[in-house]
C-alpha positions as CSV (number, residue, x, y, z in Angstrom):
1,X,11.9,6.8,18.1
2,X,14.2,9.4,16.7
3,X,17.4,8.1,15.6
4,X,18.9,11.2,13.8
5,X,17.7,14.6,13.8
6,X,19.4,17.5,11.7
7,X,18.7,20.1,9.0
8,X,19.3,20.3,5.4
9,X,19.0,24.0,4.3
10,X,15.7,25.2,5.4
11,X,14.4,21.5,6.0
12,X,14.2,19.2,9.3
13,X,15.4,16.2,8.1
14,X,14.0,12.8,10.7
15,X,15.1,9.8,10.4
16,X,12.6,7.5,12.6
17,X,11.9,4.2,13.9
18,X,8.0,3.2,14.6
19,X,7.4,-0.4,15.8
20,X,3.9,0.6,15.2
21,X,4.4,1.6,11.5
22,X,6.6,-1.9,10.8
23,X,3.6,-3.5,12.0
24,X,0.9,-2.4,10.2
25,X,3.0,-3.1,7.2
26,X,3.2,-6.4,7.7
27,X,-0.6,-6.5,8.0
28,X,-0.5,-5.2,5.1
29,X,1.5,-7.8,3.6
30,X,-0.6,-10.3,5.3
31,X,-3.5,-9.7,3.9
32,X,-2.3,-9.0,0.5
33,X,1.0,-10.9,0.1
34,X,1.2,-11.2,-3.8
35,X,3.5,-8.7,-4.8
36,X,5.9,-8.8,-1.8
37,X,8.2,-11.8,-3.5
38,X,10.8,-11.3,-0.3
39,X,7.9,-11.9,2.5
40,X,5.9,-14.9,0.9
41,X,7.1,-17.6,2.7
42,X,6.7,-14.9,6.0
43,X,3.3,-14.2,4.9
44,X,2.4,-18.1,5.0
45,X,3.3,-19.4,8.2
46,X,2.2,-16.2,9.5
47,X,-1.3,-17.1,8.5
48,X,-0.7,-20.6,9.5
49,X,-0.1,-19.2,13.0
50,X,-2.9,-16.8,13.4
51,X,-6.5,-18.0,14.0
52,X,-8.5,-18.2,11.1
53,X,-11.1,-15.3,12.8
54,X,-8.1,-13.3,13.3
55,X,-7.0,-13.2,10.0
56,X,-10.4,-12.6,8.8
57,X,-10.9,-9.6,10.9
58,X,-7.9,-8.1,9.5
59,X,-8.5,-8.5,6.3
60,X,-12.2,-6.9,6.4
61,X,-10.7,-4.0,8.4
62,X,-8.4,-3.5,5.5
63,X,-11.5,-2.8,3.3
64,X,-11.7,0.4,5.0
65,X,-8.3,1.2,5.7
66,X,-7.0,0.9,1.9
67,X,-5.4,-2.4,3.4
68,X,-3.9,-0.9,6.3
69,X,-1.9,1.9,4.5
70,X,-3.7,5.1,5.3
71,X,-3.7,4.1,8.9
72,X,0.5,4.1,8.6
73,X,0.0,8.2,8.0
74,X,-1.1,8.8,11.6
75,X,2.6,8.4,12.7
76,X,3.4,11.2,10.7
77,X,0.8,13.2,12.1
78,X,1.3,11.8,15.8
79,X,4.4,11.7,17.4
80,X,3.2,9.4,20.0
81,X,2.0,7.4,17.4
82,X,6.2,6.4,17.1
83,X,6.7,5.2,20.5
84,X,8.9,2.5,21.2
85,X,6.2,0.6,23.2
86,X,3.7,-0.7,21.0
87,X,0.8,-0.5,23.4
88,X,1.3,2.6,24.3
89,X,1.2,3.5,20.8
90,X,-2.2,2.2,20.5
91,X,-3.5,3.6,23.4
92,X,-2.8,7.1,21.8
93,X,-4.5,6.1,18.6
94,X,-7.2,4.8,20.4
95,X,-7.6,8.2,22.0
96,X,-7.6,9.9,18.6
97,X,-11.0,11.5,17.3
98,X,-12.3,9.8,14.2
99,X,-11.9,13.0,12.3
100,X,-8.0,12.0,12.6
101,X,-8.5,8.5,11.0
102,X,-11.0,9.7,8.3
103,X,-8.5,12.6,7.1
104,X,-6.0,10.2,6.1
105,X,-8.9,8.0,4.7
106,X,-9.4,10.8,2.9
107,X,-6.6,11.0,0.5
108,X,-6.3,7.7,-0.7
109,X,-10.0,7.0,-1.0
110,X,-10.9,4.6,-3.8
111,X,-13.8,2.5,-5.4
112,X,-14.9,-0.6,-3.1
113,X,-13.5,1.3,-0.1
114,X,-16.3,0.8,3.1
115,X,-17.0,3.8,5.6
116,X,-14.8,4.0,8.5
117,X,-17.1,4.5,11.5
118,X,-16.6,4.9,15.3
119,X,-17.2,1.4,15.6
120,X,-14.4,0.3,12.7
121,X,-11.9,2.3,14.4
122,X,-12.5,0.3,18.0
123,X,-12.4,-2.7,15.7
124,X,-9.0,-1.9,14.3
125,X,-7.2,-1.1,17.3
126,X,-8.7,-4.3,19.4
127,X,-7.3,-6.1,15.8
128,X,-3.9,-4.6,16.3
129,X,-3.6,-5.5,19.7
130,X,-4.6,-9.0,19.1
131,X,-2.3,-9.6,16.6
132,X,0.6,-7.5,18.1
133,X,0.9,-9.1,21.7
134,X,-0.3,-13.0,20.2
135,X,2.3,-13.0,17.2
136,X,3.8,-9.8,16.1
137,X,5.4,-9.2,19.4
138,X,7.7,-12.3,18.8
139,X,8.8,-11.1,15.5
140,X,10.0,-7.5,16.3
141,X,12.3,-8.8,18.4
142,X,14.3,-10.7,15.7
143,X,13.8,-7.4,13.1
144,X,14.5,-4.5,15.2
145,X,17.6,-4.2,15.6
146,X,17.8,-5.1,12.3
147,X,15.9,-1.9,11.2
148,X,17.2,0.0,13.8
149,X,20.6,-0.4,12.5
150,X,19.4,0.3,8.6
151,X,18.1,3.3,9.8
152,X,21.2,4.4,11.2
153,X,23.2,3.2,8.3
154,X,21.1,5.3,6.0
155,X,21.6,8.6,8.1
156,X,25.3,8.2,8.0
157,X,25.0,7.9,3.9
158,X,22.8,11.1,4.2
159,X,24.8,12.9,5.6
160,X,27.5,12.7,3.0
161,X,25.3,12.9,0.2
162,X,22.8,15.4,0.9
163,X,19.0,14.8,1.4
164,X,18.5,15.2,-3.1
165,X,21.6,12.7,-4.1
166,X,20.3,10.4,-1.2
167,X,16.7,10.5,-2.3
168,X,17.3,9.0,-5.8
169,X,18.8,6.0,-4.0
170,X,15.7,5.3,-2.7
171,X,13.9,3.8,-5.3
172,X,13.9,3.4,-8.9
173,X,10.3,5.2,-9.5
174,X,11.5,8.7,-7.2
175,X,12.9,11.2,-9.2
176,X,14.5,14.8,-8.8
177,X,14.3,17.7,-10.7
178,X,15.7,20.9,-10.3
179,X,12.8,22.4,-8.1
180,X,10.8,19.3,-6.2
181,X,10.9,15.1,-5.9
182,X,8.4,13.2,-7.7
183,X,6.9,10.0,-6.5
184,X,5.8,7.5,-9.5
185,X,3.0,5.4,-8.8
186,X,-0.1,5.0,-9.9
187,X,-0.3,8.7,-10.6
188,X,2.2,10.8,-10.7
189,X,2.8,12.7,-7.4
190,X,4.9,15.9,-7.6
191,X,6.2,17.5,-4.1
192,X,7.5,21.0,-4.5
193,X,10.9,22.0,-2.6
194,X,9.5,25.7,-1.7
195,X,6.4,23.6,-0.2
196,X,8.4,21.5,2.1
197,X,9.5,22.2,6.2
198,X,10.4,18.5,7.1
199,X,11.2,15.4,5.5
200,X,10.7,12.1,7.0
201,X,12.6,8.9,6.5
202,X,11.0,5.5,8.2
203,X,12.1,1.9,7.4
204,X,10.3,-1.6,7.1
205,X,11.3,-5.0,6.0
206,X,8.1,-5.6,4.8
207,X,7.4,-3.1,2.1
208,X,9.5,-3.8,-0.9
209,X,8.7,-3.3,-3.9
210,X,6.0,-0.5,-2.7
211,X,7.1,3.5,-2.8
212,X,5.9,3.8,0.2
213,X,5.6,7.6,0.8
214,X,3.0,10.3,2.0
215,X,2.9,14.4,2.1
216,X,0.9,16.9,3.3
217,X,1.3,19.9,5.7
218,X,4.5,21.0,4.3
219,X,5.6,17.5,5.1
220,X,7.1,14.4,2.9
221,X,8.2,11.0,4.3
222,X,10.2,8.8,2.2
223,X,10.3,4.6,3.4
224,X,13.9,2.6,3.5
225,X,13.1,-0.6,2.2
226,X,15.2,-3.0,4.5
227,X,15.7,-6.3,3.0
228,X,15.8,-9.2,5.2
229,X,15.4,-12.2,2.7
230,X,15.7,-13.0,-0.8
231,X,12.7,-13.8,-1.5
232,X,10.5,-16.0,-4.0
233,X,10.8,-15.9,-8.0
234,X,7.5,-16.7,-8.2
235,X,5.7,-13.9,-10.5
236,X,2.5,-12.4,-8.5
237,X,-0.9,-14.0,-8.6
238,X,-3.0,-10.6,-9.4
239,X,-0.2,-9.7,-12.2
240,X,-1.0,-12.9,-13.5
241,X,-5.0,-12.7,-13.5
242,X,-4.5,-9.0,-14.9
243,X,-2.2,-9.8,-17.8
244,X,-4.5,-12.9,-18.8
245,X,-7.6,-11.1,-19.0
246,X,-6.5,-8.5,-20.8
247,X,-4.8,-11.0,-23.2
248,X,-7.4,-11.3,-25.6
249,X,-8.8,-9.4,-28.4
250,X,-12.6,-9.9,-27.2
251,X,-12.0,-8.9,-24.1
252,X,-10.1,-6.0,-24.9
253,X,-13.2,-4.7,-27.3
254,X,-15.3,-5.4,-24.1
255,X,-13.0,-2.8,-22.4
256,X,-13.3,-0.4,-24.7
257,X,-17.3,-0.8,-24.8
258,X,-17.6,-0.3,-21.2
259,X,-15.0,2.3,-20.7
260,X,-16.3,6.0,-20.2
261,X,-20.3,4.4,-19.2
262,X,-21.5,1.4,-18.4
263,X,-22.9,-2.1,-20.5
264,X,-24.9,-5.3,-19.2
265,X,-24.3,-8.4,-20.7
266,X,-27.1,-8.0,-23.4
267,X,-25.9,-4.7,-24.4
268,X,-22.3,-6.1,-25.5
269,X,-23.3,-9.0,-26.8
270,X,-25.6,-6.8,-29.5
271,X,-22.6,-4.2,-29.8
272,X,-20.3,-7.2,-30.4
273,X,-22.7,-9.5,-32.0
274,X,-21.7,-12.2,-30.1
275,X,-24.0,-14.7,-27.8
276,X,-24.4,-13.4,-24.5
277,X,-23.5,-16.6,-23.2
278,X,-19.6,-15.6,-24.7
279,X,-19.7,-12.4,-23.2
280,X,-20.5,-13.8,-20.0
281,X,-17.3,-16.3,-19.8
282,X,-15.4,-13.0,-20.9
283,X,-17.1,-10.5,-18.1
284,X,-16.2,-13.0,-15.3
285,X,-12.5,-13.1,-16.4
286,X,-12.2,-9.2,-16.3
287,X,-14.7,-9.4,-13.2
288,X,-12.2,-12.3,-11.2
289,X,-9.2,-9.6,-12.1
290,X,-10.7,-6.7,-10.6
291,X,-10.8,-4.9,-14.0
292,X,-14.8,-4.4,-13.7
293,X,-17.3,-4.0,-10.5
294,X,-20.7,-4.8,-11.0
295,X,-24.2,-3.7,-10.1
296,X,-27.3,-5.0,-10.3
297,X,-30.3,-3.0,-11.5
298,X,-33.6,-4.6,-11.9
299,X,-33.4,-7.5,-13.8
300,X,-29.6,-6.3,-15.4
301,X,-26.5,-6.3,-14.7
302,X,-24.4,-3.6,-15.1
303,X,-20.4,-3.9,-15.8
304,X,-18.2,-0.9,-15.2
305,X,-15.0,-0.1,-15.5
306,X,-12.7,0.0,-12.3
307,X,-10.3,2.6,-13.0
308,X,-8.2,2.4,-10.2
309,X,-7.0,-1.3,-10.7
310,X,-6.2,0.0,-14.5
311,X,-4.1,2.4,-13.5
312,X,-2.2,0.6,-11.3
313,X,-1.3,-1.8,-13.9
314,X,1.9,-0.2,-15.1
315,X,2.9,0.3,-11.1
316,X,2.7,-3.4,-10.7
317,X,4.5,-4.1,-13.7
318,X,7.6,-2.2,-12.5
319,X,7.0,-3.5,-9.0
320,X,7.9,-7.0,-10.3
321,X,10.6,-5.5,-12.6
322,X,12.1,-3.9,-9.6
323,X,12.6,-6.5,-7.6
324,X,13.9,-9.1,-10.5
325,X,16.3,-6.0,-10.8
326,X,17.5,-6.3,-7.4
327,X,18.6,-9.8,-7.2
């Protein structure tokens, strides 16, 4: 649902409304609730409403789905995908050739992710229906007008400040140079102007403190983050875990040994000269916080070093920082 349409120089500039989209972000937040301090307290009766298999099923499928987030791109590919009936959305995206879902799988792949087969994507649509006409039906009725009237709100600001003033009120981590908008997250992405035919701008309630944002095929969406509640001051579990295991000189050493290769247990403890029974209590710390995956070869065990959670640790930092900001 389109609720502004214009142009800014050579650019179509969308504002849009999915119920589909608000959706799978609050799956997303379901499933991995931590760092969304405004929707904890949604996220836990939510869970306590939903059948246990339910929730289950979603959260495996987000194994495959980078936690629901790659599937969100499809409304920018889709148009149908945006409809204001729900089902009907879904009945598109069921309709959709696999090739559609694994492109977008595609550009966020990362380490632990599962393959997305025929059979996950009949999985994840008979998921979203599920959940969307047994609970998340109920709740867009209380939230969409809501979001409806952000949306608008935020095209009336556009529109006196321009598409580049309006984009650095987005969010803290978007800046804009001279010649294209860059998105800070866990890399940095850079969008050139001369590279750019439409920009999209989607809201949720359920997002903050993400940058929410995807590009491709001359294409960049930016995501409103609506804010419905206050929230929780409570700082988030995984931050927590991360900053704890890395709080220690051993197990910082331990990082450093692995990083670049990979080290079993008996290989550290002899680099480290310390028992292997100590480098075991450390490797289970880093291991329970996601800084290592593991493998087993033979009769070893192999640590290595999971990249992608350590560079999101700056991006989760500012996350919290964000939102304290905000209040």
């Amino acid at each position: 649902m389109k609720v502004y349409s214009g142009r800014y120089g050579n650019w179509s500039i969308e504002f849009v409304y999915s119920p589909l989209f608000e959706m799978l972000c609050s799956i997303h937040v379901l499933i991995k609730p931590e760092h969304h301090l405004e929707r904890l307290m949604w996220a836990e009766e939510m869970k306590k409403s939903i059948p246990d298999k339910l929730f289950g099923r979603l959260r495996e499928l987000g194994k495959s789905t980078f936690d629901w987030c790659t599937i969100m791109d499809l409304c920018n590919i889709h148009e149908p995908c945006n409809d204001f009936n729900v089902i009907a959305a879904l009945n598109y995206m069921e309709d959709l050739p696999l090739d559609d879902f694994q492109y977008v799988l595609l550009k966020y792949k990362a380490q632990g992710d599962i393959p997305f087969t025929e059979s996950t994507k009949r999985e994840v649509i008979s998921g979203l229906k599920e959940y969307y006409l047994g609970y998340f039906e109920r709740e867009l009725r209380f939230i969409e007008p809501l979001l409806v009237r952000c949306l608008k709100r935020n095209s009336e600001m556009y529109e006196k400040m321009g598409i580049i003033n309006y984009a650095k009120k987005l969010h803290s981590r978007i800046e804009v140079t001279e010649e294209a908008f860059l998105f800070h997250k866990y890399t940095l992405f850079t969008i050139p102007f001369n590279s750019l035919k439409q920009i999209i701008i989607r809201v949720s309630s359920f997002i903050d403190p993400h940058l929410l944002m995807d590009y491709g095929n001359q294409m960049v969406q930016f995501t409103i983050r609506a804010h419905l509640d206050r929230g929780s001051d409570v700082v988030p579990g995984d931050l927590l875990r991360i900053t704890k295991a890395l709080a220690d000189e051993t197990r910082l050493k331990i990082l450093r040994c692995i990083h670049g290769g990979t080290s079993s247990t008996q290989s550290l403890a002899q680099e480290l000269n310390l028992t292997e029974a100590c480098i075991s209590k450390h490797l289970k710390l880093l291991y329970d916080a996601e800084l290592l995956y593991k493998e087993r070869k033979g009769s070893f065990i192999y640590y290595y070093m999971n990249t992608f959670i350590l560079d999101k640790i700056p991006l989760e930092i500012y996350e919290y920082l964000n939102f304290s900001l905000r209040k």
